[in-house]
C-alpha positions in Angstrom: -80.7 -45.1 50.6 -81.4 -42.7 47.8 -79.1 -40.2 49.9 -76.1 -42.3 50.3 -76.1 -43.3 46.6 -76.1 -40.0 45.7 -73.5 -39.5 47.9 -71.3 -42.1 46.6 -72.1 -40.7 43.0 -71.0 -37.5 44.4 -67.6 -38.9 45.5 -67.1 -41.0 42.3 -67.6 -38.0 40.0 -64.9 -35.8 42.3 -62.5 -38.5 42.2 -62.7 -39.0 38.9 -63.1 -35.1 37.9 -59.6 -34.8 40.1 -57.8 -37.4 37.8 -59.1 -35.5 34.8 -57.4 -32.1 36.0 -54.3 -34.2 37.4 -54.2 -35.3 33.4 -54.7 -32.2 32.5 -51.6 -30.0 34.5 -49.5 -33.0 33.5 -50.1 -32.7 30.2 -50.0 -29.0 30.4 -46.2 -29.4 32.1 -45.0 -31.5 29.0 -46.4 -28.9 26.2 -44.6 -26.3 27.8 -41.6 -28.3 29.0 -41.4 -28.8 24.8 -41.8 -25.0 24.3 -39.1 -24.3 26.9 -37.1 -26.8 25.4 -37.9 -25.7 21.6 -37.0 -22.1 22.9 -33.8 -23.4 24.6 -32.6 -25.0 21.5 -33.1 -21.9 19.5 -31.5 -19.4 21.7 -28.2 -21.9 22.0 -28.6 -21.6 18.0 -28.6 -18.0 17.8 -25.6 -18.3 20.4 -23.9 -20.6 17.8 -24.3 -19.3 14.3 -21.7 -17.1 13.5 -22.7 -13.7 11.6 -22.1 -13.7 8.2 -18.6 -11.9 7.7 -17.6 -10.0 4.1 -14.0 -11.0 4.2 -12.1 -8.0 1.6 -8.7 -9.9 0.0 -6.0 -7.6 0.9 -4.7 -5.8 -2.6 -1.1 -7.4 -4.0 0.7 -4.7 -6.3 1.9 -6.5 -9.6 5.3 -4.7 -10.3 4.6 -3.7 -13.8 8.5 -2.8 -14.3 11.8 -5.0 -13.4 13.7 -4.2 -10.2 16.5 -2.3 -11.6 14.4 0.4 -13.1 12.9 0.9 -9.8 16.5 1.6 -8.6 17.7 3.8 -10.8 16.4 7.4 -12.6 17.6 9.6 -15.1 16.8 12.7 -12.9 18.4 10.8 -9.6 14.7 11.3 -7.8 12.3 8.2 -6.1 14.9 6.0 -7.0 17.3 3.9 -4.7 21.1 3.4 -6.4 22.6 7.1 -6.9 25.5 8.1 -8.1 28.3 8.8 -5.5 27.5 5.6 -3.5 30.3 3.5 -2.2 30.2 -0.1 -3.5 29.2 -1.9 -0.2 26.3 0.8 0.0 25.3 -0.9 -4.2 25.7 -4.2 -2.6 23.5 -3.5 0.0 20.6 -2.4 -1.8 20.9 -4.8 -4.9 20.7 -7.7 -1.8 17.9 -6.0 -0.3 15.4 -5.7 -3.7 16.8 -9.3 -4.9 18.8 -8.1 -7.9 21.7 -11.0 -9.3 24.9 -9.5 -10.1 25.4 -11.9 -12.4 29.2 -10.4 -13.6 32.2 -8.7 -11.8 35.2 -7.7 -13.1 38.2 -5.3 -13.6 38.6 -3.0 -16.5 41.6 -2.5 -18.1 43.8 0.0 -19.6 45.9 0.0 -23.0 47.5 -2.7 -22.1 45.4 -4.8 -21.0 46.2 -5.0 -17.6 43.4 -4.3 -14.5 43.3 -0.7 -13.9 41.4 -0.6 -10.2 37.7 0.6 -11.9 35.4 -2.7 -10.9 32.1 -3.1 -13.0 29.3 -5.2 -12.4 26.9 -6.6 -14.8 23.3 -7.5 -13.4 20.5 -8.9 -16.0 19.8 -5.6 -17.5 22.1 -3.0 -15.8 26.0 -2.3 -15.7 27.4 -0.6 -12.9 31.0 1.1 -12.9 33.2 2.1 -10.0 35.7 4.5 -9.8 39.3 4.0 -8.0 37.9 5.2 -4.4 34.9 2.2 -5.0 32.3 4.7 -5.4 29.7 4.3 -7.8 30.7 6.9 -11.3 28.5 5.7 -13.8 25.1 3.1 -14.7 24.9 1.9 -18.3 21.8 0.2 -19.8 21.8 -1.0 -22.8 18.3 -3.6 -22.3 14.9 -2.3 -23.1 14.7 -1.2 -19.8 12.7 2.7 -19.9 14.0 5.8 -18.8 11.7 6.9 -15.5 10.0 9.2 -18.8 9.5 5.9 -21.0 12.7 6.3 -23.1 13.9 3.3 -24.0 16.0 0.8 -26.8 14.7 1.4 -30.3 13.3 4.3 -29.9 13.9 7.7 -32.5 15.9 10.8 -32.1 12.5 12.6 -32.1 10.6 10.7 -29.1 13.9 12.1 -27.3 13.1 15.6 -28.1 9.8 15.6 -27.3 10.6 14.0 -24.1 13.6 16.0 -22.8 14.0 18.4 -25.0 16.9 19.7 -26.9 19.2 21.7 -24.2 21.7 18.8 -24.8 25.6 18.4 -25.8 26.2 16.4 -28.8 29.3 13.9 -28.1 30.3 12.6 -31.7 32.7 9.9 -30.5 30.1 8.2 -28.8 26.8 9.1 -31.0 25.7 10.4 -27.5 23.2 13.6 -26.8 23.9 14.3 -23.4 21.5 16.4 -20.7 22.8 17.7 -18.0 20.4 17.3 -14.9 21.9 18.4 -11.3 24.9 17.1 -10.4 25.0 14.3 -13.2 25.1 13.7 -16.9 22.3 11.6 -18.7 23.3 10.8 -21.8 21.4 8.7 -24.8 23.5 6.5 -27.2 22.1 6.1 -31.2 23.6 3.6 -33.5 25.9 1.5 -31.1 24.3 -1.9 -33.6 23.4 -0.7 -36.1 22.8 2.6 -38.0 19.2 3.2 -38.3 18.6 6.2 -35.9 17.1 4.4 -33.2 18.2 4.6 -29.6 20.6 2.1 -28.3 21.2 2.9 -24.4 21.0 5.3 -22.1 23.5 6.3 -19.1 24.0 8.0 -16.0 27.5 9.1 -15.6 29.3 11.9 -13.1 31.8 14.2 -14.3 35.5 13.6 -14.7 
C-alpha cells in the first residue's frame, strides 16, 4: 500500500511539476512576445522620424540703386542701354528691367513745329532719338550717380578728383565735357541755381 501511495505521490507531483513549466514557457512567450513587439515598435520609429534637416534660405539681392542706373554708364561698360541703339532695341530693354516711360514726345525746331527727334521721359532718365530712331543722347538730371558716384549737388572738385581734368569746357551750357571712346560725357553746373554744384550729367554722341 505504502508503494502505490508513493506512486500516486509520484504522479501528482509530475503532473503538477508539468503545469508549473507549462506556466512557465507561456509566460516566457508573452515577455518576449512584449520585447519583440517593444523592438518592433521602435524600429518602425527609427523608420519614421525624419532626420533633422538645416534648411539654408536662399540669398535675395536688395538692389541698392534704381533700375535706370543699372542701365546706363558714363564709360558705356556693364551697362544695358548704349548709345547707337535703335528705339525698338530701348523699348525692349526698358520692358524687360520694368522701367515706365512715363513721357513721349517730339521736339521742335524754331518754330515750333515737330522736327522728327522723339524723347522719352522715364522717372529719372530722358532719352533722345535722332532722325534714323537711334538712340543720340541720355540726360539725367535726378540724383541718380554716375557708375563713379557723381551725382546732383555735388562740387566742381568731387569731379576732378573723380575724372579728372582732361575735359572741354562748353560755356553755353556750363558743361565740362570728357571724352571716353566713342561718346561725350558731359557734367552740367548751375542749370537752378548758381552755387557751383552739379546739376546733371549726360551721355551724348557726336554731331
Amino acid at each position: 500500500m505504502k508503494g502505490i501511495k508513493f506512486m500516486k505521490f509520484k504522479v501528482i507531483s509530475l503532473i503538477f511539476l508539468l503545469i508549473i513549466m507549462s506556466q512557465v514557457v507561456a509566460c516566457s512567450s508573452k515577455t518576449k512576445g512584449v520585447i519583440d513587439n517593444k523592438a518592433m515598435l521602435q524600429d518602425q520609429t527609427k523608420l519614421t522620424v525624419s532626420p533633422k534637416v538645416t534648411i539654408t534660405p536662399q540669398c535675395t539681392l536688395s538692389p541698392t540703386i534704381t533700375p535706370e542706373i543699372q542701365l546706363i554708364s558714363e564709360s558705356g561698360d556693364n551697362c544695358m542701354l548704349r548709345l547707337g541703339m535703335t528705339m525698338e532695341k530701348v523699348k525692349s530693354i526698358l520692358k524687360e528691367t520694368n522701367v515706365i516711360i512715363t513721357k513721349k514726345y517730339q521736339g521742335e525746331d524754331d518754330n515750333n513745329k515737330p522736327n522728327g527727334y522723339w524723347i522719352w521721359d522715364t522717372k529719372d532718365v530722358q532719352l533722345l532719338f535722332d532722325l534714323d530712331k537711334c538712340l543720340y543722347e541720355i540726360d539725367v538730371y535726378s540724383n541718380l550717380p554716375t557708375a563713379l558716384g557723381l551725382r546732383k549737388g555735388d562740387t566742381l572738385q568731387k569731379m576732378h578728383a573723380l575724372y579728372g581734368k582732361e575735359n572741354k569746357y562748353d560755356k553755353a551750357w556750363d558743361m565740362y565735357i570728357y571724352k571716353i571712346k566713342n561718346h561725350n560725357f558731359g557734367v552740367v553746373f548751375n542749370l537752378d541755381n548758381d552755387d557751383g554744384k552739379v546739376s546733371g550729367w549726360e551721355l551724348f554722341l557726336d554731331n
